[in-house]
N, C-alpha and C positions, 0 to 999 in steps of 0.2 A: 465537488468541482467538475468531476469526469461526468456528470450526468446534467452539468449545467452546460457544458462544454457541449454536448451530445443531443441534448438537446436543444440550443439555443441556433447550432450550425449544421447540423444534421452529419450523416454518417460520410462525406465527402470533405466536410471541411470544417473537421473541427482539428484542434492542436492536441489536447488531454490525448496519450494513448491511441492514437490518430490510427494506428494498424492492430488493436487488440479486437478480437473479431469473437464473439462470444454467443450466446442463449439468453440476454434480456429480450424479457418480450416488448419494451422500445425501443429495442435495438444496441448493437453494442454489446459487452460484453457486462455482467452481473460481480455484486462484492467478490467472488471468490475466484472468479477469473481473470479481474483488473489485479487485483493484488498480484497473483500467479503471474501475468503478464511483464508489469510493470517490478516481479522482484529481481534484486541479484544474484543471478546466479552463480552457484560454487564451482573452481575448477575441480574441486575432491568430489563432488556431490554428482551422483548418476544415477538415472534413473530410464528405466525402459518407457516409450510414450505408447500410445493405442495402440503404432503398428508393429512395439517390439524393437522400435529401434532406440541404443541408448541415447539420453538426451541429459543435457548439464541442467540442475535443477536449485531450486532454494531451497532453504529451511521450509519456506510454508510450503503444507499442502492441501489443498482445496477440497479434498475430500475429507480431512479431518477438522471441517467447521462445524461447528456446535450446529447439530439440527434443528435446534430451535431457532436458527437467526434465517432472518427472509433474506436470501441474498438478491431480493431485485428492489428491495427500499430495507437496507438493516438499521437494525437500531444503533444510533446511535455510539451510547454507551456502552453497549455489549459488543460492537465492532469493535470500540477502540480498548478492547481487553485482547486485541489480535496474539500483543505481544506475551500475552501468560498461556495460549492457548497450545497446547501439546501438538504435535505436528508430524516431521520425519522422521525414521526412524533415525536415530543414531548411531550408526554404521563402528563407533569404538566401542573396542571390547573392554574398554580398562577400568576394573573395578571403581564405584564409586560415579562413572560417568552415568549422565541423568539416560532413560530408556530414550526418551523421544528429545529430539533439538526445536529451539525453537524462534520464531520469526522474530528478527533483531531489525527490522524496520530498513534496511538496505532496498535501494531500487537503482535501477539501469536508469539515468538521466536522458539519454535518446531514448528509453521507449517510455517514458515518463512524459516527455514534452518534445519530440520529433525533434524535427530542424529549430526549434528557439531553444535547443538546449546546448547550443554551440557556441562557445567562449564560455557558459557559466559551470565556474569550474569548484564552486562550493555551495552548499545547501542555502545559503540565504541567497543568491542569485537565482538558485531553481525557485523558490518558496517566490521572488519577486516575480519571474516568467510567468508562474501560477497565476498569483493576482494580477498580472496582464492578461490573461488569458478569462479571469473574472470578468473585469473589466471591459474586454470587447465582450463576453457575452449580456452582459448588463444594458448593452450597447446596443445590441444587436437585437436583443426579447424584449428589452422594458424591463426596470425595476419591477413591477408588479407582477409579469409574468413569472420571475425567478425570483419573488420575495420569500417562498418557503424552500428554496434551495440555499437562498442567501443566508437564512436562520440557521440551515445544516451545516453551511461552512462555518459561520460563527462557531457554533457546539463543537465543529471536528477539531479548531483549531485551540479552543478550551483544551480540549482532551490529549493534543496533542503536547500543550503547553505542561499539563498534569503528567504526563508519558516521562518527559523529560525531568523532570522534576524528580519523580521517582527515580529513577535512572540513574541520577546524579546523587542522591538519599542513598543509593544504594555501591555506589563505588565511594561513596564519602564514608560508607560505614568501613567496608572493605579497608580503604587506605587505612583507615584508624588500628583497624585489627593488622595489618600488616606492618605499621608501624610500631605495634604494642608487641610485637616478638624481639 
C-alpha cells in the first residue's frame, strides 16, 4: 500500500507514512525503514541513533533483517515472517527470558496514516483509512497502472489474515495450559 501510495501521488502528496524519508531508490523510504518508522515505540526501549543521542525505539530492528530479503521489492511471504524474526536485544536479565524481543506488529497511527488517522481510534478504522487511501490511488494511476501492486496487497493481507490466526492458535493453546493448572 505505501509504494502504491508513493507511487501513485508522488513524495508531496501521498497519505501512507507521508514524513518517512528513506534510501529506496523510487523514492521514499524501503521494507526496513517503513516498518522502523511507522513502529511503536517503547517508553522502556533506548537506543543510541547515528549521532549518539538516546532515542525511544521498537522491538524491530532494521538492521537484523534476514539478508536475503530485497528490502526495495521484499517477498512477500518472507516479509510477512517479520513477526518470528529475532530483533532487539532484550535488555532482561531474568533467566529464561528469550535473548532477542521481538516485532509484535504495534505501529504509531499518525505516522502510519498522517492527519486521516484522527478520530480512528481502533485497527479496523485504520485498516478502513488504508483502503481509502487504495482507493484514491486506484483513482489517481488506473487500475492497470497498480494491477501488480493491487495483487501484493491482496497477498499482504492473506498473510496478515494467517498472522492473526496463528496468533490467536497460539494464546488458545496458552489459555488451555493455564486453565489445566
Amino acid at each position: 500500500m505505501y509504494r502504491m501510495d508513493y507511487d501513485s501521488h508522488g513524495a508531496g502528496d501521498r497519505t501512507i507514512a507521508a514524513k518517512c524519508e528513506g534510501s529506496h531508490s523510487g523514492g521514499g523510504c524501503n521494507f526496513a525503514q517503513f516498518i522502523d518508522f511507522i513502529q511503536k515505540k517503547r517508553i522502556n526501549s533506548k537506543a543510541k541513533d547515528a549521532q549518539g543521542r538516546w532515542i525511544f525505539v521498537g522491538n524491530f530492528d532494521p538492521s537484523k533483517v534476514p539478508a536475503d530479503l530485497d528490502l526495495e521489492n521484499p517477498d512477500i511471504n518472507k516479509a510477512s515472517e517479520i513477526m518470528d524474526w529475532d530483533s532487539r536485544t532484550n535488555p532482561s536479565k531474568r533467566p529464561g527470558d528469550p535473548p532477542y524481543l521481538k516485532y509484535d506488529g504495534g505501529y504509531e497511527a499518525s505516522n502510519l496514516l498522517g492527519a486521516k488517522a484522527a478520530g480512528r481510534s481502533n485497527h479496523g478504522a485504520i485498516l478502513d483509512g488504508l483502503a481509502e487511501v487504495v482507493q484514491d490511488s486506484r483513482k489517481k494511476a488506473g487500475d492497470e497502472k497498480v494491477k501488480d501492486q493491487l495483487e501484493n496487497v491482496r497477498k499482504c493481507l492473506n498473510n496478515v489474515v494467517l498472522n492473526r490466526i496463528k496468533d490467536n492458535a497460539a494464546n488458545l493453546v496458552r489459555d488451555f495450559q493455564i486453565g489445566a493448572r
